[in-house]
C-alpha positions in Angstrom: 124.6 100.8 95.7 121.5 100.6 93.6 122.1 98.8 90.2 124.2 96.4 91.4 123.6 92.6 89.6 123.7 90.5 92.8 124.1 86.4 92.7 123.1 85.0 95.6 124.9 81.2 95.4 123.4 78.6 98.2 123.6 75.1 99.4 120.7 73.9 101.8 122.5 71.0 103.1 125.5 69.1 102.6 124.6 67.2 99.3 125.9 69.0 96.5 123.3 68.6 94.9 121.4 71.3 96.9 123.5 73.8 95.1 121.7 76.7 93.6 122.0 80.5 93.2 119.3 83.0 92.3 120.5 86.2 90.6 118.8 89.7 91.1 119.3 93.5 89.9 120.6 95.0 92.7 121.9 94.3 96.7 118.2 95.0 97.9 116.0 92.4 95.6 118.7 90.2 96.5 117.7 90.4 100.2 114.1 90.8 99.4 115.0 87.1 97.7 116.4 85.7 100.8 114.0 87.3 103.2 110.9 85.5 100.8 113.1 82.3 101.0 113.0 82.2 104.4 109.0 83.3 104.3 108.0 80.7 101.9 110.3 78.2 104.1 108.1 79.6 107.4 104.5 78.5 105.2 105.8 75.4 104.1 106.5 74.6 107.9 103.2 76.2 108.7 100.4 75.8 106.2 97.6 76.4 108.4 98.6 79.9 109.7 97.7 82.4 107.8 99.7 85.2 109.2 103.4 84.4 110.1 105.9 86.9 111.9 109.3 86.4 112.8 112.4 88.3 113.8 116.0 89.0 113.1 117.3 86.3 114.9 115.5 83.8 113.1 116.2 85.1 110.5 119.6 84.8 110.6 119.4 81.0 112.1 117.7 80.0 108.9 121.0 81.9 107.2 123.3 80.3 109.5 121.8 76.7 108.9 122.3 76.4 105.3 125.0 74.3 104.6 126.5 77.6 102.4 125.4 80.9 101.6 127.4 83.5 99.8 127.2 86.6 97.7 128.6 88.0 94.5 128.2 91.5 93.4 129.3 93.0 90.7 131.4 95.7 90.8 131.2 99.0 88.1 134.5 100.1 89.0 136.7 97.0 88.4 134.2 95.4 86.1 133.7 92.3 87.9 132.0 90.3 90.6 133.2 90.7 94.5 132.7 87.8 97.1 130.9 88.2 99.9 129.8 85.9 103.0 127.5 84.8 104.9 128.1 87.7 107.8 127.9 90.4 105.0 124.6 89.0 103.7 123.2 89.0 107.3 124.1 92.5 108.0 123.0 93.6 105.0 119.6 91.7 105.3 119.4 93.9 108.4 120.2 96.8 107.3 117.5 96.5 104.5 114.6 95.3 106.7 115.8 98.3 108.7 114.6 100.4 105.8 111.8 98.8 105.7 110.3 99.6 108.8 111.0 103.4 108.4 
C-alpha cells in the first residue's frame, strides 16, 4: 500500500467553514498527519507539559469528535480516488501506531 496519494478531508466542528483537508504521499504519512494533529491539539491544551502520552482511545475520541473526518486514496488500478470513513481511518491509525511500537 506504499505510494498511495492520500487526502485526508476534515471538519472540526459544525461551521463549514472549519472545512479543510491535508494531502500526503501514502496511507502511512497520512496517519502520521492525524496522529501529529491530535499531538499538536494535546500541547495546545497543555503548554506547560513538556512530555505528553496518550493512548488509542483518545485517540480515537479526538477522531470521533470532529464534526467530519474522511479519507480518499487513490487507487493505481482504477486510476482514481476511493472513499473511505472515519472507522477505516481509525483502524488504520491503529494498525500503523502498531508498527510503530515493533
Amino acid at each position: 500500500m506504499a505510494n498511495r496519494h492520500t487526502i485526508v478531508l476534515m471538519q472540526t466542528s459544525q461551521s463549514r467553514a472549519t472545512r479543510t483537508f491535508m494531502d500526503y504521499d501514502s496511507i502511512s504519512q497520512a496517519m502520521d498527519g492525524i496522529c501529529g494533529l491530535y499531538e499538536r491539539k494535546l500541547k495546545e491544551l497543555n503548554p506547560a507539559t513538556r512530555n505528553i502520552s496518550y493512548d488509542i482511545a483518545d485517540l480515537y475520541n479526538f477522531i470521533d469528535g470532529l464534526a467530519d473526518m474522511s479519507a480518499l486514496v487513490y487507487d493505481h488500478h482504477i486510476q482514481a480516488y476511493l472513499p473511505y470513513d472515519r472507522q477505516w481511518i481509525k483502524q488504520k491509525v491503529f494498525q500503523h501506531l502498531k508498527k510503530l511500537a515493533h
